[in-house]
Residue, then its C-alpha position, 0 to 999 in steps of 0.5 A: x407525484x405519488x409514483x415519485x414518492x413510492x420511487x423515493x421511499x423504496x430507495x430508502x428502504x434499498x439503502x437501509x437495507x443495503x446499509x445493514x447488509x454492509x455493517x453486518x459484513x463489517x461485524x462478520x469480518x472484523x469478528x473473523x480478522x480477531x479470531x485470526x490474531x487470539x494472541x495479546x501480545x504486541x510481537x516483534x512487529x514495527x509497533x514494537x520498535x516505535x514504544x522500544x524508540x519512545x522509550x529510549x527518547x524519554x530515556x534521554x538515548x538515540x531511538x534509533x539503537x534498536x531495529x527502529x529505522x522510519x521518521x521520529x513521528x511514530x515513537x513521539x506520537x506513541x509515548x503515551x502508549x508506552x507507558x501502558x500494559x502491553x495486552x491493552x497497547x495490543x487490544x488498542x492497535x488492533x482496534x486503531x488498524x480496524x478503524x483505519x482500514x474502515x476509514x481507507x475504504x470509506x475513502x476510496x468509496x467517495x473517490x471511486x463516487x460508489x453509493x450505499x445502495x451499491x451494495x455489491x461493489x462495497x461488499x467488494x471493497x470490505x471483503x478484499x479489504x479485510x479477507x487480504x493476507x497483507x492486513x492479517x500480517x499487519x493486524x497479527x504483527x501491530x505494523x504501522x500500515x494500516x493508518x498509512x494505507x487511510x491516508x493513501x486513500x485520502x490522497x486518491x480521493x484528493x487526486x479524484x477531486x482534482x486537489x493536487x495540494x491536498x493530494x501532496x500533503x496526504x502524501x507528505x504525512x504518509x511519508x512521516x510514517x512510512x519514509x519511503x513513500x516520499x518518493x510518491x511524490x514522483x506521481x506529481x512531477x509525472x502529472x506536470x504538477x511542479x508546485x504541488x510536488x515541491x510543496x509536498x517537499x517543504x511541508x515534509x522538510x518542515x514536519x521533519x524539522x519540527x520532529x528533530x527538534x522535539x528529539x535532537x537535531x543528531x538523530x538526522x545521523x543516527x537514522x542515516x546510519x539505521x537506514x544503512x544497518x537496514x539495507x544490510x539485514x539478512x531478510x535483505x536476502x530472503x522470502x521476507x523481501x518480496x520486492x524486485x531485488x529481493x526475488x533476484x536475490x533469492x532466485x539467482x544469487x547466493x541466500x540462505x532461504x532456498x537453493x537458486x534457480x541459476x546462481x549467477x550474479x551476471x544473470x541477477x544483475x540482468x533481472x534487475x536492471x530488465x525490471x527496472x527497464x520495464x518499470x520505467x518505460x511502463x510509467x513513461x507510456x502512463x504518463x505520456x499524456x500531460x494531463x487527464x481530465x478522467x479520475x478513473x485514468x488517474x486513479x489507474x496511474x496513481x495505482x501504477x506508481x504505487x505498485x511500481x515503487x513496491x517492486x522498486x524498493x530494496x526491501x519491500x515486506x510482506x506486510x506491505x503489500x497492504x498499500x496494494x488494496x486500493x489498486x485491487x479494488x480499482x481492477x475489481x470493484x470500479x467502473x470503466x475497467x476492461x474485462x481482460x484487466x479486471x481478470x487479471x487483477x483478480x488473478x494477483x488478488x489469487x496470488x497475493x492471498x495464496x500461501x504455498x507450503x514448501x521445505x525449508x529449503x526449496x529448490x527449482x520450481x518449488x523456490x518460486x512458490x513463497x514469491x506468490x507476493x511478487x508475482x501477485x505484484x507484477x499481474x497486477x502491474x500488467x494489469x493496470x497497464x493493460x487497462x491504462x492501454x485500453x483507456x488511452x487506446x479508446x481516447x485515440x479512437x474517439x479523436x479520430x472519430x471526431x477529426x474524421 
């Protein structure tokens, strides 16, 4: 019995350690991610739109006259922060984004089953995590990401659990921050999950009913007419819109941001519509199989889902593109991923942490240079498709393995 207790107790010592080694890395990089952003002031970012919408709600107005253009959750839930200074409204988002983003790792740790002696793939998570130019925009910008990104998380761990109701539920309140993510629910429908995914619906219909009645059942037009003012702004058309549409726009349409590769509308209408081929048949192939008893199967297609709504969207900004972290550490960090697709999901994180000076009004080759998001994307959607490929081609072998 003595043998076993010396095991026991440098397991102990091993996790302490280990546990001081990981709060230290959080000091070191949240200290880092602080000196980044010195200023105080809260900038043009979403966290500006929901205290200028808090404002115009307790002003008896529509808060959807400004740029606000999302649910009526975050203006409602921030009105006591309007009434406050802004050097401490700043100093308590970026605060709450630290928390959140400590909370999303720890998380995904739980689903991706990562314990504390493992100290290597933790420090992973925490060094992706905070060195990632998407969390600097959202940090440095006070966006709404970061509490979206935990609840992301939240719903990959309830997805690794098997809890399809608390999976749709963690995706209902994702999308009363961040309204386009209600489309996430299409990853219940692709897993067979018929009941989840309407469950899903009625409690983000019945959230959204509660919040119109808090601010006026009109304003269900006025966010309407916000979503359409939305799709027509000018970063529509350029760097600032990092998903599928946008870099065909920027690349092979008329814009203001760079001289186009070919300017020629038949030739962007064939990027996009190729792309969205390609996002389509790539989810069929994922999905192809009913259902997965596997987690790490799951978690690669929940990741595919994610990543593909990304490109999919008609605008898709920089900062959003910190939605993106739990499908890096699922290719870097988490077992059962084939070398070829672990390379490449480091390359998109090269690629999405990559910034590349160019003129004012790059031409030719060096037009693609400011698209290091959208590239960065893409790898990482081949990656996962790579690796779902190698999983489902090892499941087939192992069939015929037993059948022969």
């Amino acid at each position: 019995m003595i043998p076993t207790q010396s095991t026991d107790d440098d397991g102990d010592r091993s996790s302490w350690r280990n546990g001081l080694l990981l709060a230290l890395l959080i000091w070191l990089l949240a200290g880092m991610l602080y000196r980044q952003s010195p200023q105080a002031a809260i900038g043009d970012g979403e966290l500006r739109g929901a205290l200028d919408a808090s404002r115009l709600i307790k002003s008896h107005q529509s808060e959807y006259a400004g740029n606000y253009v999302t649910t009526p959750l975050p203006a409602v839930a921030l009105r006591p922060l309007a009434r406050m200074p802004e050097t401490i409204v700043a100093q308590l988002w970026r605060a709450t984004c630290v928390l959140s983003l400590l909370v999303a790792i720890g998380l995904f740790a739980k689903a991706a089953q990562l314990k504390l002696h493992e100290a290597a793939p933790l420090g992973i998570l925490l060094i992706v995590g905070f060195y990632f130019p998407p969390t600097q925009l959202d940090f440095s910008q006070a966006q709404l990401q970061t509490p979206v990104l935990a609840l992301l998380c939240a719903a990959y761990l309830a997805d690794s659990q098997g809890r399809a109701y608390r999976l749709a539920t963690c995706i209902a309140l994702a999308a009363l921050i961040k309204l386009w993510l209600l489309a996430l629910l299409v990853y219940l429908l692709f897993r067979r999950r018929v009941l989840p995914f309407f469950w899903g619906l009625l409690l983000f219909a019945g959230a959204m009913a509660g919040l119109l009645a808090r601010v006026g059942w009109r304003e269900i037009w006025s966010l309407l007419d916000a979503a359409k003012r939305h799709q027509g702004l000018d970063l529509a058309f350029d760097y600032r819109n990092q998903s599928l549409l946008g870099f065909a726009r920027v690349h092979f349409g008329p814009n203001s941001a760079a001289q186009p590769v070919l300017d020629n509308p038949i030739l962007l209408n064939g990027v996009v519509a190729v792309g969205f081929f390609v996002i389509l048949a790539g989810l069929k192939y994922a999905f192809r199989i009913e259902r997965s008893a596997e987690p790490e199967k799951r978690r690669l297609c929940l990741g595919l889902t994610i990543v593909s709504l990304l490109l999919a969207c008609p605008i898709c900004r920089p900062a959003s593109f910190v939605l993106l972290l739990p499908t890096v550490w699922t290719l870097l960090a988490c077992d059962g991923v084939p070398g070829l697709a672990r390379t490449a999901g480091a390359a998109a994180y090269v690629l999405l942490t990559c910034s590349v000076a160019t003129s004012n009004h790059p031409a030719g080759l060096e037009s693609l240079a400011p698209s290091s998001f959208f590239f960065g994307a893409s790898v990482l959607w081949l990656a996962l498709m790579g690796a779902i490929a190698h999983r489902q081609k090892r499941q087939a072998d192992e069939l015929d393995t037993l059948w022969d």
